[in-house]
N, C-alpha and C positions, 0 to 999 in steps of 0.2 A: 970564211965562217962569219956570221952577223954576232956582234956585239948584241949583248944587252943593253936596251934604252937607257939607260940611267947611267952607263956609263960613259955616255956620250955626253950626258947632262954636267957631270962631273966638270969637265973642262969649260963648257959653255957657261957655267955658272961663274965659276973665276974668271975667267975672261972678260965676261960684260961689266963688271963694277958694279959698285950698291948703284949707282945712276942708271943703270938701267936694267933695274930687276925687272920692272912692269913688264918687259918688251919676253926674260924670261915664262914667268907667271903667263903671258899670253899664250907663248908656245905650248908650254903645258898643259895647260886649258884646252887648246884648240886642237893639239893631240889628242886629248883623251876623247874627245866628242867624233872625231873623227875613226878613232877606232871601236866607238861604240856603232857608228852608224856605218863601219864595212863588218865587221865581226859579229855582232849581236842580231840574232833574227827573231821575229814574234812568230811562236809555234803555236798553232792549232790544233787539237788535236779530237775529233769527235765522229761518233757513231750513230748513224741514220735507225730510221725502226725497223729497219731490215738488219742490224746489226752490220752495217758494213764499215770498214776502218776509212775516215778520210783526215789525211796530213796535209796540213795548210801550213805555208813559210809565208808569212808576209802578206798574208790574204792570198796565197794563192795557190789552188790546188795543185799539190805537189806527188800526191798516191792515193788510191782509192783501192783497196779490197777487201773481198771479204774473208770471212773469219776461217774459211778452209784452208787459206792463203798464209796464215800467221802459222808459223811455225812454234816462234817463244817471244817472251819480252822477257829482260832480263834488268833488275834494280831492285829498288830500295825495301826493308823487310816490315810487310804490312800489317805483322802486328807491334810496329816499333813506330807509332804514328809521325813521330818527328825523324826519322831517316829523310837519308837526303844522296843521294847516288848519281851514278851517271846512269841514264835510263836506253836500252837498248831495243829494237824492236827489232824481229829479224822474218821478214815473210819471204815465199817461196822465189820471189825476184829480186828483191830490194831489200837490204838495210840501212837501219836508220840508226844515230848517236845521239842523244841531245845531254848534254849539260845544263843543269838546271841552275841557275842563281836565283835560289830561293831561302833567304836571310830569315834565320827565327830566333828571335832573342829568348833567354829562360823565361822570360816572364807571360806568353803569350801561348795561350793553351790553342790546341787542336791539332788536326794533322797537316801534314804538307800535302798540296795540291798533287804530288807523283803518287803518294800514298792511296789518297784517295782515289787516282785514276786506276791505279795498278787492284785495290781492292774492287773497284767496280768491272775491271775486267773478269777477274778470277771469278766474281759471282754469275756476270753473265755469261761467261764465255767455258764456267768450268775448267777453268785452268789448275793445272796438277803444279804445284810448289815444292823445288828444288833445293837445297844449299847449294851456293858456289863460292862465296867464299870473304873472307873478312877484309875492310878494307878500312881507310883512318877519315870512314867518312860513317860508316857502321857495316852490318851484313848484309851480301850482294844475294841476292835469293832468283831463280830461273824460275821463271812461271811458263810451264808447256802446254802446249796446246795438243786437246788429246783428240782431235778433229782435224789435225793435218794431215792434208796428200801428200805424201812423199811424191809421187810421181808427178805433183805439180814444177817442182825443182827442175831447172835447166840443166841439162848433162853438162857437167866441168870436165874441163878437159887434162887427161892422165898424159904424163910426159911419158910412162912406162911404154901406153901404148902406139904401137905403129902401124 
């Protein structure tokens, strides 16, 4: 079972002596840069005038469908302009998670960027609004799409049958 990073730190840091703290501070440093640049991706996320859904990681075309395709997206509650959720998209092949770090201090009026995507879907795409359920980040709200094929879905496979 992996340890927690910092407990690792714990020892390293007594160990090295005040003479070579620097050499810690380095480590930590060049840690954290490193797990932003394997863990942290630049997501895209944007709709052609055919309405079609195109997901970019890193600049690079990751999913393309259209809106028959989108089953639901599921996040943050868009009349609470400052939520902030984990954002889910779930279309008839693929889902998708993202996590958003997006820092808004009291002082700093408008809405968040998820907000604003998720209300411009629901305007264009006529999406029906769910409750699903409270969370310590505010309420998770389901937005469905009332223009899905079910019969677009891949057959999953029942263990039942034989």
């Amino acid at each position: 079972m992996a340890a927690p990073i910092w407990i690792l730190y714990i020892p390293v840091f007594f160990c090295l002596g005040i003479e070579h703290i620097h050499y810690f501070i380095f480590g930590t440093w060049a840690l954290a840069i490193c797990f932003v640049l394997i863990f942290v991706r630049r997501v895209k996320i944007s709709f052609t005038p055919a309405n079609e859904i195109n997901i970019f990681f890193n600049g690079k075309l990751k999913y393309s469908g259209s809106p028959v395709n989108l089953e639901y997206v599921r996040g943050a509650n868009i009349a609470d302009g400052r939520s902030n959720t984990v954002l889910y998209f779930s279309f008839s092949d693929k889902k998708f998670m993202f996590n958003i770090l997006e820092n808004r201090n009291s002082f700093t009026s408008g809405t968040t960027k998820q907000v604003e995507l998720l209300r411009y879907m629901v305007t264009v795409f006529n999406l029906r609004t769910e409750y699903y359920k409270d969370s310590m980040q505010g309420r998770i709200f389901t937005y469905w799409n009332p223009i899905y094929k079910e019969s677009l879905r891949p057959k999953e496979y029942n263990k039942s049958e034989r």
